[in-house]
ROZA-852186 format. One record per residue: y, z negated, x of N, C-alpha, C in turn; residue number from 0. Coordinates in steps of 0.05 Angstrom, whole numbers, plus 5000, padded with zeros to 4 digits. Atoms other than C-alpha are relative to their C-alpha. Layout:
BEGIN
n_c2;n_c3;n_c1;ca_c2;ca_c3;ca_c1;c_c2;c_c3;c_c1;i
Y;Z;X;Y;Z;X;Y;Z;X;NUM
...
This chain:
BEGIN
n_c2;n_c3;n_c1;ca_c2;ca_c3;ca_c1;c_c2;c_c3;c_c1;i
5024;5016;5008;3883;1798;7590;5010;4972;4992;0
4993;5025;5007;3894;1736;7553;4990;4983;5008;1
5015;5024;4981;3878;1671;7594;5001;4978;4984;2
5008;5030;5029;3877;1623;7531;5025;4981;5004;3
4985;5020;4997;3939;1585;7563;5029;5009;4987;4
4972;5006;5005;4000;1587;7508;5002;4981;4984;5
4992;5031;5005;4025;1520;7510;5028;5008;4968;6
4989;4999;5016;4085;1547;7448;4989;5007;4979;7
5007;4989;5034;4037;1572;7401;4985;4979;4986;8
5009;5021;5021;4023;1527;7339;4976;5009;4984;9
5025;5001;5026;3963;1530;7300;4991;4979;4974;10
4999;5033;5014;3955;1496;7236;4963;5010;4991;11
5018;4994;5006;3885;1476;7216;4988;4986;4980;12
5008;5017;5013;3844;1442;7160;4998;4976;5012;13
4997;5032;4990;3854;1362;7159;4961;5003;4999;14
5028;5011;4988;3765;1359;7151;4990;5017;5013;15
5011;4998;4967;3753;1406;7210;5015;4993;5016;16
4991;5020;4975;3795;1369;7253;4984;4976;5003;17
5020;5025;4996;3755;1314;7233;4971;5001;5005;18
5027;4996;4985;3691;1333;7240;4997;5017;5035;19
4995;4995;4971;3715;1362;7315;5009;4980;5012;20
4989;5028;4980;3740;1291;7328;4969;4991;5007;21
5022;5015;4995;3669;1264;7313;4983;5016;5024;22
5019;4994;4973;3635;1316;7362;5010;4992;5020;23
4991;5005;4969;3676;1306;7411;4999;4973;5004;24
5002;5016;4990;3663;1230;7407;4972;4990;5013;25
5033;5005;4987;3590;1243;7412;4994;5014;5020;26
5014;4991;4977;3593;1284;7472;5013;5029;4998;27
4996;4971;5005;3609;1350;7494;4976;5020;4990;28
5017;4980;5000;3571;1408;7457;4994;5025;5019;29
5000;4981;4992;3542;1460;7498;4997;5033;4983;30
5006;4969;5014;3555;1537;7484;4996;5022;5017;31
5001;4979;4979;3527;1600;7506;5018;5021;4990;32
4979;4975;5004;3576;1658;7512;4984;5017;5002;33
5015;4969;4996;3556;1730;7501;5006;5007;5019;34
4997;4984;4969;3551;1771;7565;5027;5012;4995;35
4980;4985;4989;3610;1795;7602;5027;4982;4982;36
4974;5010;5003;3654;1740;7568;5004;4977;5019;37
4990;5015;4984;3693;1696;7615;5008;4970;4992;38
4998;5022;5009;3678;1622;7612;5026;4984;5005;39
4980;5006;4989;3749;1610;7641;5022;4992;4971;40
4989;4999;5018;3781;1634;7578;5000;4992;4969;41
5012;5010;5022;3742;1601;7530;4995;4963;4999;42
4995;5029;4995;3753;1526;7562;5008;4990;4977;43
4978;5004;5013;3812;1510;7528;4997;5002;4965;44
5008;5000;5022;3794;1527;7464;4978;4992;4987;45
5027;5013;5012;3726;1501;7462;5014;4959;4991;46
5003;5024;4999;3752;1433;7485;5022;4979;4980;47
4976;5009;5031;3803;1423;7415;4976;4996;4982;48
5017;5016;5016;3731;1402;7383;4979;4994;5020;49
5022;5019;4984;3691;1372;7439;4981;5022;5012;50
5014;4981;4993;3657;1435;7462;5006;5006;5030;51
4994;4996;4966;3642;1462;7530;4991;5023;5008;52
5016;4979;4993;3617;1532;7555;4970;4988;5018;53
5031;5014;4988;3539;1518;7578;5002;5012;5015;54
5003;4982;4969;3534;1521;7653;4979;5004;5006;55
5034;4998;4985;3454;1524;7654;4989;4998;4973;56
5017;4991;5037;3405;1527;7599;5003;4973;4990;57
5010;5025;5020;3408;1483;7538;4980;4985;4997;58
5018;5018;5004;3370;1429;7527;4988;5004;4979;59
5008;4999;5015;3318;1424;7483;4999;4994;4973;60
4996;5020;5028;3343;1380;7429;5031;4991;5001;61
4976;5004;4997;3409;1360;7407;5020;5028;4991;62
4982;4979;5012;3474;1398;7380;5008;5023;5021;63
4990;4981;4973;3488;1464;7418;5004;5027;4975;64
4986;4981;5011;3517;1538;7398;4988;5021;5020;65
5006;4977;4985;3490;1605;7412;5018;5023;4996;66
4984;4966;5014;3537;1669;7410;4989;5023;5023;67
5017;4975;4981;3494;1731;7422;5018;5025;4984;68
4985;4981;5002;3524;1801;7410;4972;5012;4981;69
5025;4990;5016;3483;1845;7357;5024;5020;4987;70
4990;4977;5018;3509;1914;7335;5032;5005;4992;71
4978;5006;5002;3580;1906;7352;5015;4978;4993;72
4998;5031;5013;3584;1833;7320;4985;4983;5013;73
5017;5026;4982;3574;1767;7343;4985;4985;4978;74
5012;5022;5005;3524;1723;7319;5002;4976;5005;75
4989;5031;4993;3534;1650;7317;4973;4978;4989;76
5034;5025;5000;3466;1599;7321;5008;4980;5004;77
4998;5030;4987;3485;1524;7320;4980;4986;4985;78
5017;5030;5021;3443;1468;7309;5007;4982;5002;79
4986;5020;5002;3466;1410;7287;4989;4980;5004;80
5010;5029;4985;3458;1340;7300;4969;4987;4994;81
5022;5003;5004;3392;1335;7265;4976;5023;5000;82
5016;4973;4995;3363;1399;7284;4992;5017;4985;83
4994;4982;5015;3377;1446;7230;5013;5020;5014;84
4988;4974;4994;3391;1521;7247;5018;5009;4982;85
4979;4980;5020;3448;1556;7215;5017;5021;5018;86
4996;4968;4992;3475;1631;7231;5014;5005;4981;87
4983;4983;5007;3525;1663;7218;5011;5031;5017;88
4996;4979;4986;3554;1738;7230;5035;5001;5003;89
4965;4995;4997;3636;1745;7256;5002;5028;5017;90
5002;4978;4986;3669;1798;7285;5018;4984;5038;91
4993;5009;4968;3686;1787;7367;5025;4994;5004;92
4975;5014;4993;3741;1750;7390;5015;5011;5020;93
4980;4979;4978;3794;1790;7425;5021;4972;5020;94
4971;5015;4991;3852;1735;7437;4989;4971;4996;95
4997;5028;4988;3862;1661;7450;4984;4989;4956;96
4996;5005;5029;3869;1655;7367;4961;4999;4990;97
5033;4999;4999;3793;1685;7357;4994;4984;5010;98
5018;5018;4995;3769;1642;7403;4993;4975;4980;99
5000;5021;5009;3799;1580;7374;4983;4998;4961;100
5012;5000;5027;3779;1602;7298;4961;4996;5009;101
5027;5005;5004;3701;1608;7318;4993;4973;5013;102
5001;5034;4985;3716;1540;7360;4999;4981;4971;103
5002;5019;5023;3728;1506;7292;4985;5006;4979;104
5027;4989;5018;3681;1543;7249;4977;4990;5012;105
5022;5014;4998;3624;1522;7293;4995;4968;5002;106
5005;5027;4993;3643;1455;7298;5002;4990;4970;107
5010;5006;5037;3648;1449;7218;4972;5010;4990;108
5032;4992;5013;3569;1470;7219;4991;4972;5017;109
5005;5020;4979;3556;1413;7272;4978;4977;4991;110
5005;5026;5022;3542;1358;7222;4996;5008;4977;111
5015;4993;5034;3494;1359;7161;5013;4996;4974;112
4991;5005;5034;3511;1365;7094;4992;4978;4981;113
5002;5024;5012;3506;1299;7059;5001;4998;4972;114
4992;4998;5028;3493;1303;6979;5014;4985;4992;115
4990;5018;5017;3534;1274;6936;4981;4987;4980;116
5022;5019;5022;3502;1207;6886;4999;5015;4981;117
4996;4983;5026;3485;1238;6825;4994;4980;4972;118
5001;5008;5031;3492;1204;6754;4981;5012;4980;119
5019;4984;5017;3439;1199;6700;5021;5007;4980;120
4989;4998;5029;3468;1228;6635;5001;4982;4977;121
5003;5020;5026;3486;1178;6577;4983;5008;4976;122
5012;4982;5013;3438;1189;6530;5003;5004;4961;123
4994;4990;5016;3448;1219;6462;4991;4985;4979;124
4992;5015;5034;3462;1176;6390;4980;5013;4995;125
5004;4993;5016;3408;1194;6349;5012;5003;4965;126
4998;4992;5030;3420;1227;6271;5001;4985;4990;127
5014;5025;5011;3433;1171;6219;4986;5019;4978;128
5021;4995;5026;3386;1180;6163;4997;4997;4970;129
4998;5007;5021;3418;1146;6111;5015;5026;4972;130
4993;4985;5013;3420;1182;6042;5030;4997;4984;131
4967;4998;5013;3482;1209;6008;5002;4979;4972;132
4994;5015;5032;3520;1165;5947;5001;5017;4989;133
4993;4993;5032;3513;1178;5883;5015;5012;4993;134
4975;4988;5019;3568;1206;5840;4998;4984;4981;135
4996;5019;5026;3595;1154;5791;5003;5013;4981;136
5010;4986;5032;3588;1160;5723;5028;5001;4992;137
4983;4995;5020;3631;1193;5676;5016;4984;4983;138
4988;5025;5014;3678;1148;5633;5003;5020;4967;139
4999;4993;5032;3681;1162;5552;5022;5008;5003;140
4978;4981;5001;3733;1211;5527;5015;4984;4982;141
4983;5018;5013;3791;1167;5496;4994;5019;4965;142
5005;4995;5025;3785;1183;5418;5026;5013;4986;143
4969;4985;5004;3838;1235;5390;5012;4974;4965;144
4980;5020;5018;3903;1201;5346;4984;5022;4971;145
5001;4985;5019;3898;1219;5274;5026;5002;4987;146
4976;4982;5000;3946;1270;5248;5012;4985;4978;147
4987;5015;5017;4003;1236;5208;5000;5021;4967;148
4996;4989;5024;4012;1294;5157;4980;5026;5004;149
5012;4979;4989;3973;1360;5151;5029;5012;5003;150
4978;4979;4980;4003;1412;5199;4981;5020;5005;151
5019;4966;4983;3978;1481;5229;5003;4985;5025;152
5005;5006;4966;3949;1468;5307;4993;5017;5005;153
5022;4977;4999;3943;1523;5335;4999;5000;5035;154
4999;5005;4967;3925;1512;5419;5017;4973;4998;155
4994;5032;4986;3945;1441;5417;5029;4999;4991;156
4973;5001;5014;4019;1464;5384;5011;5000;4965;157
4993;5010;5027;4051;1435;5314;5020;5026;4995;158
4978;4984;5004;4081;1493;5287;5023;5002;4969;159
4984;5008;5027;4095;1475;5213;4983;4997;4979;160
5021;5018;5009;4077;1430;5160;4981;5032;4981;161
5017;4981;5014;4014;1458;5117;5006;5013;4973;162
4981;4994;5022;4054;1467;5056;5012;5017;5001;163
4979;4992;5005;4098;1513;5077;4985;5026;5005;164
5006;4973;4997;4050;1571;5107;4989;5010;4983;165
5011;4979;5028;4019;1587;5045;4963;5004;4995;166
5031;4999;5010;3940;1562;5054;5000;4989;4976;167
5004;5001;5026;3914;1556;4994;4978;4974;5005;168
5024;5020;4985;3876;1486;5024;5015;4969;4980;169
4984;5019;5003;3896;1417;4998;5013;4986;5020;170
4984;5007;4984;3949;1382;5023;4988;4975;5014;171
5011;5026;4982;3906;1317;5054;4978;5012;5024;172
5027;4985;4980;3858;1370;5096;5019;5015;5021;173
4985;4991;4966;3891;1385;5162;4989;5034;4996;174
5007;4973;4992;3881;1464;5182;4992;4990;5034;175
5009;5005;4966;3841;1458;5251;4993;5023;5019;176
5004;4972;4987;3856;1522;5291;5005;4995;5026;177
4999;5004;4971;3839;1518;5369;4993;4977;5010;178
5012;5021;4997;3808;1455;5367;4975;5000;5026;179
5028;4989;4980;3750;1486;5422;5019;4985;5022;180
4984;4983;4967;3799;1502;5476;5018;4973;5001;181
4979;5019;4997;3847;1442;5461;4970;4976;5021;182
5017;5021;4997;3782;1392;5473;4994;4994;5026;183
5012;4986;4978;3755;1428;5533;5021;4995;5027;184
4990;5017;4984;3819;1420;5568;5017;4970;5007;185
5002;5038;5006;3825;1341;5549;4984;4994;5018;186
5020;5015;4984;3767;1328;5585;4990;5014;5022;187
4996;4988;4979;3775;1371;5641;5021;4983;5021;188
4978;5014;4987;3835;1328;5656;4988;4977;5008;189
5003;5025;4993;3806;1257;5642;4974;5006;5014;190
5026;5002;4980;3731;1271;5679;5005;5007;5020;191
4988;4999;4953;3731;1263;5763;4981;5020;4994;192
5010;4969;4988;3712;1318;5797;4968;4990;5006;193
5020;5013;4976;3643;1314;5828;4997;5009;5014;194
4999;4997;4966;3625;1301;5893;4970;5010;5007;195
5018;4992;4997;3568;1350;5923;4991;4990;5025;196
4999;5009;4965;3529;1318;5980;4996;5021;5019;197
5006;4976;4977;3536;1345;6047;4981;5002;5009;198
5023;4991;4988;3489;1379;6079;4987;4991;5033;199
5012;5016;4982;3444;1345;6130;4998;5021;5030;200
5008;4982;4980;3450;1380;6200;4987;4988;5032;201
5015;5010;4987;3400;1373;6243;5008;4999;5045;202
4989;4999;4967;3420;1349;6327;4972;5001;5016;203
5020;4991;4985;3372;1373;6378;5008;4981;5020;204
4997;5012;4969;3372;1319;6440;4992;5016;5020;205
4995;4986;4977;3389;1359;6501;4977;4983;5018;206
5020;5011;4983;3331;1357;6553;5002;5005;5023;207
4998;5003;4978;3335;1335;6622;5001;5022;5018;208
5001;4974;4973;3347;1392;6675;4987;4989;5023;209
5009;5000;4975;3307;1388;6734;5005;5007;5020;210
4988;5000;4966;3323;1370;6801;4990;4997;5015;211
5008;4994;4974;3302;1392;6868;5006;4979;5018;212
4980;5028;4979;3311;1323;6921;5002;5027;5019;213
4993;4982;4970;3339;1353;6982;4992;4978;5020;214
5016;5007;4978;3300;1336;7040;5032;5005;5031;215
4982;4983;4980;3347;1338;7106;4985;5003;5021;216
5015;4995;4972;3314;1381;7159;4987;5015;4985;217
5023;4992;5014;3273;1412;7106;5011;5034;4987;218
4994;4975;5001;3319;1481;7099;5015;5009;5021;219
5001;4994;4981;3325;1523;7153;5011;5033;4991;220
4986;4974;5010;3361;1596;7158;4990;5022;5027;221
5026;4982;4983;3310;1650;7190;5024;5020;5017;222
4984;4984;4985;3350;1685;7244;4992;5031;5009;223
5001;4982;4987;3355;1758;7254;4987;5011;5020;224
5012;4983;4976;3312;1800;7299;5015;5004;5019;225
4993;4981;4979;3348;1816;7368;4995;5031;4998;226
5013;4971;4994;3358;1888;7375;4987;5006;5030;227
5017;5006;4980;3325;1920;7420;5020;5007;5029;228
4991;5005;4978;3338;1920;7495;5011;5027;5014;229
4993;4973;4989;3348;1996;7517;4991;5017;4977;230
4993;4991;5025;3358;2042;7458;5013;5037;5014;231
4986;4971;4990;3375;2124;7476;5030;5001;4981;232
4983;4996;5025;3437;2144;7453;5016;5036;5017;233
5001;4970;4986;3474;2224;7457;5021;5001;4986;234
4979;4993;5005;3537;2253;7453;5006;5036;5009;235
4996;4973;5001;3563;2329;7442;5035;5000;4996;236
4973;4993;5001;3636;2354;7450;5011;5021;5008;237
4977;4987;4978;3685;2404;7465;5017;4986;5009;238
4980;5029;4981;3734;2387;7518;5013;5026;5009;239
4982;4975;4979;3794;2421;7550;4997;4986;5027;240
5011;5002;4962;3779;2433;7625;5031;5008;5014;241
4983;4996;4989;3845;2428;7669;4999;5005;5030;242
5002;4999;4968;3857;2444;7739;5024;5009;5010;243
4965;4988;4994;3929;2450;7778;4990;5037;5006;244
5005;4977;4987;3898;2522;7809;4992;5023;4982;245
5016;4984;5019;3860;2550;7753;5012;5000;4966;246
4993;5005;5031;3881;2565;7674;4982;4986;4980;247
5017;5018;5015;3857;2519;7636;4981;5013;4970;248
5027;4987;5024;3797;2535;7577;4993;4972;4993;249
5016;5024;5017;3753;2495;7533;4969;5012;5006;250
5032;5006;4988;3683;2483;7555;4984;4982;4976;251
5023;5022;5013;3623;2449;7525;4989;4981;5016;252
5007;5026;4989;3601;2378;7536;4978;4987;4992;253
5012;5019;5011;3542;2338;7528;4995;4976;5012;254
5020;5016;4979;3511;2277;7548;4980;4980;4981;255
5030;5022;5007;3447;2236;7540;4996;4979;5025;256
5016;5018;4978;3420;2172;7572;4990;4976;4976;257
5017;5034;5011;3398;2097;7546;5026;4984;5007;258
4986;5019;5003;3438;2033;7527;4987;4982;5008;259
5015;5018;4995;3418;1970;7559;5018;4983;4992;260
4987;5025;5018;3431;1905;7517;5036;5005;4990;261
4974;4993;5021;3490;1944;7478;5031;4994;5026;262
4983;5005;4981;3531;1932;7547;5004;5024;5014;263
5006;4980;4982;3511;1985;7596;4994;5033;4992;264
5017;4963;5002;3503;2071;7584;4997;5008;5023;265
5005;4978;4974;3475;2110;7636;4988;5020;4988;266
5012;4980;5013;3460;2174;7630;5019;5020;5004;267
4998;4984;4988;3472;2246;7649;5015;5018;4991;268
4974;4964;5010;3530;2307;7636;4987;5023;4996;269
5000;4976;4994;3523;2373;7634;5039;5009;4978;270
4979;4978;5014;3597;2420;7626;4995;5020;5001;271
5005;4970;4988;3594;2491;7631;5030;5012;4980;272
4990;4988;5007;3656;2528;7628;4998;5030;5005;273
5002;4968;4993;3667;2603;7618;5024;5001;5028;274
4981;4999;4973;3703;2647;7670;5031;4998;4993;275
4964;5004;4997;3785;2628;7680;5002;5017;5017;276
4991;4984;4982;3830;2663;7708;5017;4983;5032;277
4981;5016;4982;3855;2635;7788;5032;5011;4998;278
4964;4996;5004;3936;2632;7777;5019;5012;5029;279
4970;5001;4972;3959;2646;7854;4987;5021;5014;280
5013;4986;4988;3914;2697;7875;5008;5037;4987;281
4987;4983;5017;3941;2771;7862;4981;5010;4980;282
5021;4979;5017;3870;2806;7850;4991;4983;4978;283
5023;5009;5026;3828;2793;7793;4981;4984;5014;284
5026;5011;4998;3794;2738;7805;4988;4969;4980;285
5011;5016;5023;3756;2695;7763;4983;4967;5007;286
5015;5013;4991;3727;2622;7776;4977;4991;4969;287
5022;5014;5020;3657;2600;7733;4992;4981;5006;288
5015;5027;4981;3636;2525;7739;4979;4988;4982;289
5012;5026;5016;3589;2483;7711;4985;4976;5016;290
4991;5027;4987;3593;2411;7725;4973;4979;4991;291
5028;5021;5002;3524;2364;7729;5007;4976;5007;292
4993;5025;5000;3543;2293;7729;4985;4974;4992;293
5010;5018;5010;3518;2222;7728;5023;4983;4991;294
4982;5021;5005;3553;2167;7688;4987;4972;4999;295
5003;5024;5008;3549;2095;7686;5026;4979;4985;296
4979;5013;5007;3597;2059;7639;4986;4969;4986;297
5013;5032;5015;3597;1985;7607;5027;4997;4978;298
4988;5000;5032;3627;1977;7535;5002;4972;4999;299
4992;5033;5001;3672;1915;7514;5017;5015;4972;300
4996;4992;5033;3674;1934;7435;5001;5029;4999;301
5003;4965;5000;3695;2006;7418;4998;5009;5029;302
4979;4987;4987;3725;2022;7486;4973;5003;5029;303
5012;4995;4978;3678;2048;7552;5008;5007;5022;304
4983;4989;4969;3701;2055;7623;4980;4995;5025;305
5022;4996;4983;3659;2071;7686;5009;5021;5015;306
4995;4985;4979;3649;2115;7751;4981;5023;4985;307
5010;4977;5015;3624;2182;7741;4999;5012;5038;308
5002;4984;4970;3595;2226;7807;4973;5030;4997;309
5023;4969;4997;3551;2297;7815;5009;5022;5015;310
4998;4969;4980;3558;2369;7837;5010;5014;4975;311
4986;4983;5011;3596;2424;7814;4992;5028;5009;312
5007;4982;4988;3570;2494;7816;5020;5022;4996;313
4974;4984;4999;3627;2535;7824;4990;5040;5011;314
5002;4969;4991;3624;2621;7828;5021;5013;4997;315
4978;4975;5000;3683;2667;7842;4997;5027;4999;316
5007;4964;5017;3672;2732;7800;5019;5024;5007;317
4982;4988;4985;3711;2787;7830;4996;5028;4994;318
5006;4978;5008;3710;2861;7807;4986;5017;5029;319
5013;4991;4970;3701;2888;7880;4979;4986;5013;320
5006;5007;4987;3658;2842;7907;4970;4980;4984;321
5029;5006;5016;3590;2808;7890;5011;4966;4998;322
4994;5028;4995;3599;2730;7864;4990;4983;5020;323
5002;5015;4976;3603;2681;7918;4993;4973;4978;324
4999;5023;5004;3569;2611;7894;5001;4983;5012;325
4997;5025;4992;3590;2545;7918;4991;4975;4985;326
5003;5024;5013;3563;2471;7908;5013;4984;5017;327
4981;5009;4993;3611;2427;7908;4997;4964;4996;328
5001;5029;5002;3605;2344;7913;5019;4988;4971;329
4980;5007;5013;3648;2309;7857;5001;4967;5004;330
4995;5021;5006;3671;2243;7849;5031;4986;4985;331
4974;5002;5009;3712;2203;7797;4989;4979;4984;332
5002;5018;5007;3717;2164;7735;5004;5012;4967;333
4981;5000;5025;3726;2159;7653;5001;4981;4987;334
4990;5022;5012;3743;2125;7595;5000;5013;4979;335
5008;4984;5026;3719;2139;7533;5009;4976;4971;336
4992;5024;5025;3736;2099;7456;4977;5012;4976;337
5012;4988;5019;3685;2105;7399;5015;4995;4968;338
4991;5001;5025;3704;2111;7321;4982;5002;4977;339
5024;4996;5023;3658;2084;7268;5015;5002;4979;340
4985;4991;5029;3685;2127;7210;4977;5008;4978;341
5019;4990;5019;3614;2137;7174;4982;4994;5012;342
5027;4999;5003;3549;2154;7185;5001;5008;5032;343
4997;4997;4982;3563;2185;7251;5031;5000;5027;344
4979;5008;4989;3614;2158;7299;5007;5025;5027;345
4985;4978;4984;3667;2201;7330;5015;4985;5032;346
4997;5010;4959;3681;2191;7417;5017;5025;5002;347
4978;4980;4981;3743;2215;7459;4987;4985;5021;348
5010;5003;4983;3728;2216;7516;5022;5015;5030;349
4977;4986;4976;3779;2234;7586;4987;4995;5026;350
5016;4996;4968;3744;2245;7656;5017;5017;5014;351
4989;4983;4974;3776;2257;7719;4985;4995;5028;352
5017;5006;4983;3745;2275;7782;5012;5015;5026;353
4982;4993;4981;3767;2298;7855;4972;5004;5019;354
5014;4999;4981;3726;2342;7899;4998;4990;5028;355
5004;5011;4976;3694;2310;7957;5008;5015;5025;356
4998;4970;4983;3695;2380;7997;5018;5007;4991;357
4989;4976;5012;3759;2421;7983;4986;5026;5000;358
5005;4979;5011;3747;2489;7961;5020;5023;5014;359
4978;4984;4996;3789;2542;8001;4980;5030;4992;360
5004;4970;5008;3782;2620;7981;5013;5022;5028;361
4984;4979;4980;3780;2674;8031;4990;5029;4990;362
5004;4976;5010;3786;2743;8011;5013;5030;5024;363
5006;4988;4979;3769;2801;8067;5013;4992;5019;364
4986;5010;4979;3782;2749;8123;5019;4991;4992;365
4977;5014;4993;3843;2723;8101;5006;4982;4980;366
4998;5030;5009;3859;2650;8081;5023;5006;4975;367
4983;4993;5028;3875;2657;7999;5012;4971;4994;368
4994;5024;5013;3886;2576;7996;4972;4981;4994;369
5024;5023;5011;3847;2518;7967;5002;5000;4971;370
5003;5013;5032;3828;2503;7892;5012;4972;5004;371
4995;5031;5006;3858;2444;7858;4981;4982;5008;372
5026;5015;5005;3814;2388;7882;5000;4979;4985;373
4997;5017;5026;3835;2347;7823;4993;5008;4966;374
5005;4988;5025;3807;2368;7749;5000;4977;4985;375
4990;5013;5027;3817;2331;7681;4985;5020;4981;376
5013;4980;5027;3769;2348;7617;5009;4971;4980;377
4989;5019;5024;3794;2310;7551;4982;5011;4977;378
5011;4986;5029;3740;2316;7488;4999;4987;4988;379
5002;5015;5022;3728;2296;7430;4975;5017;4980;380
5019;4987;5005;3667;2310;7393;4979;4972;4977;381
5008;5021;5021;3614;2257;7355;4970;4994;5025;382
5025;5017;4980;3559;2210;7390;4992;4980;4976;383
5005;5024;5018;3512;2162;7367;5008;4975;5009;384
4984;5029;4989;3525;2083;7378;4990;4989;5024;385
């Protein structure tokens, strides 16, 4: 069992829950309630690394305090903080020193309210200018073509030879003007600017304010979970091997039913019934039949159940010659059971041993055959609810 005291082990932890566990602890010790059946011994030490203390009497009405209640295999965690805000949370149960200390600093980082941050208006948005596009400057006059020194053929803007020599039949002072279009066209392609098309006006939408909620403090609150309820049936079915030093061992059927109180406590009732075995030390044929009526009471600390166990045993020795003899027999003992939530329906081992109160001797015509084992062992495994 871990007693919370190892002075070598280091823990490292966030620099702002240390700090907000300095501030509780300057305002006082918090009180906390532990879930049943945990030991306020072991939970000192770890409370008091943020100012915390296990509650030795009921909480006060007002002011920062911590509830851990148990719910469905999980702990629940209720603190309210310094201005009397509820907040809940669900963890799973703290086995070791380490657990403790983690839900030690988790509740003391709920302790103290949440403080908004200022918030900034938005700069607000340039409107569109409005002003219209320039002009396009004007065109400039097309320089005035040279005039030709002699007639020549032009043909695309090229002198290819004088007019005399190709053989028009034109006079010699009249130029030939072939390609004159296309020469012109790209003259004044060159000297005229390009123009400029205006751009197109695009319209800006001013983004509109998002709306904000003020936060009130005290004014949100976190609705806590129903308690389950307080006693709840619960039932279990198994085979089980039935041992005994005297007898050959078999497999029997197991049930049991009773009620859960506050997810701690089962009580609630056996029935075994094995077939007939054969006794190992006895020459004749003889056969023992039992079936075993039992009360249990166990108390659960997570999967694992352990408890006393006591009833009667109805024992009959079947014998070919002879008519069965029944005996009731006292028992008393103990088990220790583990559950396994693998689904929908959780699977239980379960090991019971028990030691008749009364030995059991066998006499067969007058003469002393011995005693039965008064020690038996059944081991099952089978499926229960939670």
């Amino acid at each position: 069992m871990d007693s919370g005291e190892h002075p070598n082990h280091a823990t490292r932890y966030d620099p702002g829950v240390l700090l907000l566990a300095t501030i509780a602890a300057v305002a006082g010790a918090v009180p906390v309630e532990l879930p049943p059946g945990e030991d306020p011994a072991t939970w000192g030490r770890s409370l008091s690394l943020v100012g915390f203390e296990p509650a030795s009497g009921a909480i006060p009405p007002s002011g920062p305090a911590v509830w851990i209640r148990t719910r469905s295999q999980r702990w629940v965690l209720t603190v309210r903080d310094t201005v009397g805000t509820l907040h809940a949370l669900s963890v799973d149960p703290a086995t070791d020193r380490e657990g403790r200390e983690e839900i030690a600093f988790l509740v003391a980082s709920l302790i103290q309210p949440v403080v908004p941050l200022p918030q900034r208006p938005l700069p607000p948005v340039p409107a569109p200018s409005t002003a219209p596009a320039p002009a396009p400057a004007p065109a400039p006059a097309p320089a005035p073509a040279p005039a030709p020194a002699q007639a020549s053929a032009r043909v695309d803007g090229l002198i290819s030879a004088p007019a005399s020599s190709v053989g028009v039949g034109a006079p010699a002072s009249a130029p030939i003007a072939l390609g004159l279009a296309s020469g012109e066209l790209l003259e004044r392609a060159l000297l005229e600017p390009p123009r400029v098309l205006p751009s197109p006006r695009v319209a800006v939408q001013r983004p509109q304010p998002i709306p904000r909620t003020p936060w009130i403090p005290g004014s949100h609150t976190i609705e806590l979970l129903p308690d389950p309820p307080e006693i709840r049936p619960w039932l279990a079915i198994a085979p089980a091997l039935r041992m005994r030093p005297t007898v050959r061992s078999t497999v029997a059927g197991v049930a049991w039913g009773g009620v859960v109180i506050r997810e701690r406590i089962r009580l609630g009732l056996g029935l075994e019934v094995s077939p007939p075995v054969e006794l190992l030390w006895i020459v004749d044929e003889q056969h023992l039949r039992a079936v075993d009526l039992c009360g249990i009471a166990l108390y659960s600390a997570g999967p694992w159940e352990v408890g006393p166990v006591g009833g009667l045993s109805l024992r009959t020795i079947e014998s070919p010659q002879d008519d069965p003899i029944p005996t009731w027999i006292p028992l008393a003992g103990g088990a220790v059971a583990h559950r396994l939530d693998t689904g929908a329906v959780p699977v239980r081992i379960a090991l019971g041993v028990t030691v008749d109160v009364v030995p059991t001797r066998l006499t067969v015509d007058q003469v002393d055959q011995g005693a039965l084992g008064s020690v038996g062992a059944s081991l099952s495994v089978g499926i229960s609810t939670r």
